[in-house]
C-alpha positions in Angstrom: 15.8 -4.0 -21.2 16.4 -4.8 -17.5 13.0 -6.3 -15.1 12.9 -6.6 -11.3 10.0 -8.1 -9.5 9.6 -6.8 -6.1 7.1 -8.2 -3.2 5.6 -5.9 -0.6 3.4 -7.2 2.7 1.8 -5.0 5.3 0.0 -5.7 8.5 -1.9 -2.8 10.4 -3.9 -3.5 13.9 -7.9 -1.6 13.4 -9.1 0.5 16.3 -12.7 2.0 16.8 -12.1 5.8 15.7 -9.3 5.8 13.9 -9.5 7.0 10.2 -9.3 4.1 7.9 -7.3 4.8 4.7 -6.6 2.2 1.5 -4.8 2.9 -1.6 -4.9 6.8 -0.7 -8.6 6.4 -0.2 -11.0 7.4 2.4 -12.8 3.9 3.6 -15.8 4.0 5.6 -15.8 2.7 8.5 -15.9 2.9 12.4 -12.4 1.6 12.7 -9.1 2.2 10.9 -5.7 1.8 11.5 -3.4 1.9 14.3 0.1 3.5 12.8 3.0 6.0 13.1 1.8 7.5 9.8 -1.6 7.1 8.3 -1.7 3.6 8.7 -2.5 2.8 4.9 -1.4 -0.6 4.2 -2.0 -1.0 0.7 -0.1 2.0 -0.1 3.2 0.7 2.5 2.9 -2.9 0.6 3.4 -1.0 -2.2 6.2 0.9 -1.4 8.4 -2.2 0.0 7.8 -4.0 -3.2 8.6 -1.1 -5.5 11.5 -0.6 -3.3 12.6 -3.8 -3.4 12.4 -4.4 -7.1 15.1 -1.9 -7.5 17.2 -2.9 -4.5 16.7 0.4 -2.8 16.5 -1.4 1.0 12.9 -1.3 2.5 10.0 1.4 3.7 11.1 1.5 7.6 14.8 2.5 6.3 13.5 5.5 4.7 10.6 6.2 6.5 11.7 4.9 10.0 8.6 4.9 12.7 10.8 6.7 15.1 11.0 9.5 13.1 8.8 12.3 14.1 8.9 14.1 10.9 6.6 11.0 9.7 3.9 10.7 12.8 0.7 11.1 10.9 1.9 11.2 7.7 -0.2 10.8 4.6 1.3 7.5 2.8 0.6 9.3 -0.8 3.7 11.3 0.1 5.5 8.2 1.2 4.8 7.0 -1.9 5.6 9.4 -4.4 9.2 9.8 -2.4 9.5 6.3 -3.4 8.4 7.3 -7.0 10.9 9.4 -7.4 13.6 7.2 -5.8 13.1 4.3 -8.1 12.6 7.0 -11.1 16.3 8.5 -10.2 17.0 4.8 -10.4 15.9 4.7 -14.0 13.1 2.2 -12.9 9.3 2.7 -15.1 7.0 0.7 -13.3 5.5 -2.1 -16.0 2.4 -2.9 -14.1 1.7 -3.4 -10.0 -1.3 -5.8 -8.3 -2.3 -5.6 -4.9 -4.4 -7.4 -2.8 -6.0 -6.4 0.5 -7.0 -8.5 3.3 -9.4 -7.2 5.6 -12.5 -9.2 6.5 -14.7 -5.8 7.0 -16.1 -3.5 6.1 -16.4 -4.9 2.8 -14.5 -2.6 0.1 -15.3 -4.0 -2.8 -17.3 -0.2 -4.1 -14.0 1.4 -3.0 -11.8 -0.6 -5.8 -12.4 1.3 -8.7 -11.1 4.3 -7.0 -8.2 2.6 -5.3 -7.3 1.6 -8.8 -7.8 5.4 -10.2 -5.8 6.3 -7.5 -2.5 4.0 -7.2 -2.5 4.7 -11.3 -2.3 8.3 -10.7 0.1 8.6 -7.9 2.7 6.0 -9.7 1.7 7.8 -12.9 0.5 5.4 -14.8 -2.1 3.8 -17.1 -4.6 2.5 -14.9 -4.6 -0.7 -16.8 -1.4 -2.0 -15.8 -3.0 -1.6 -12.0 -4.8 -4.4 -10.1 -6.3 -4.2 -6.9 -8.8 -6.6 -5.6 -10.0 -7.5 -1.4 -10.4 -10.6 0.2 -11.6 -11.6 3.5 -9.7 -14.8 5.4 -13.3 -16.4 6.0 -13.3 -15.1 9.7 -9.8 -16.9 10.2 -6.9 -15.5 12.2 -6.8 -12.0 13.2 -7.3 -10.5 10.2 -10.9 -13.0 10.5 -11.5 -11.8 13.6 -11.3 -8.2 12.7 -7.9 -6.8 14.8 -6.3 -6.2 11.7 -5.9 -5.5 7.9 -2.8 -7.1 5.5 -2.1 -6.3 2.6 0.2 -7.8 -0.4 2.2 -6.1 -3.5 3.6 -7.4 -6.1 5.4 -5.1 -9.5 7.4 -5.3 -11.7 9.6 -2.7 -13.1 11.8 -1.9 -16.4 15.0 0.1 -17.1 
């Protein structure tokens, strides 16, 4: 049996109106995301680490931003292309954690459901998924509310 870790980050400005969209979930809010596609950090954090566990290069080389066939896109479709990449690959995701940094509005209700939902779309027990929010205790921008990050980490088995 072969592992690979992989490590994804994503960084999004927020902008009054603008739909704001985590782990392939409707948040609400009065702000969301400022992106070529639908802005959904969590779920782009989670494609450059499952990417790069299997050496398969990054999310802007096979989703680039100046690609018009991507403006808008919903990242549940960016994800399960990547799904299916790694799974060509012969890689089974073991388990994935992600953490989202976003000082508000607080998302700690929308968890469970971001958990249900990353399971589903990698196909997967939702036991082997983890994701959890912090805020940066009103430090930096993501403190001052311009913008969300969010961190990946998986591991995956051939």
């Amino acid at each position: 049996m072969e592992y690979r870790i992989g490590q994804g980050l994503d960084i999004h400005a927020i902008q009054a109106g603008l739909k704001m969209r985590l782990c392939g979930v409707e948040v609400a809010a009065d702000r969301g995301f400022v992106a070529h596609s639908d802005g959904d950090v969590a779920l782009h954090a989670l494609c450059d680490a499952l990417l790069g566990a299997a050496g398969l290069g990054d999310i802007g080389v096979h989703f680039p931003d100046t690609d018009p066939a991507y403006r808008g896109i919903d990242s549940a479709v960016l994800l399960s292309k990547v799904r299916r990449m790694i799974s060509d690959d012969g890689w089974s995701v073991v388990n994935a954690d992600i953490t989202i940094e976003l000082q508000s509005p607080k998302i700690s209700a929308f968890v469970p459901q971001m958990k249900r939902r990353v399971a589903e779309m990698l196909g997967v027990e939702e036991s082997v998924v983890n994701v959890k929010a912090t805020t940066t205790e009103r430090l930096g921008a993501v403190g001052r509310g311009e913008g969300c990050v969010a961190h990946a980490i998986v591991l995956l088995s051939r």
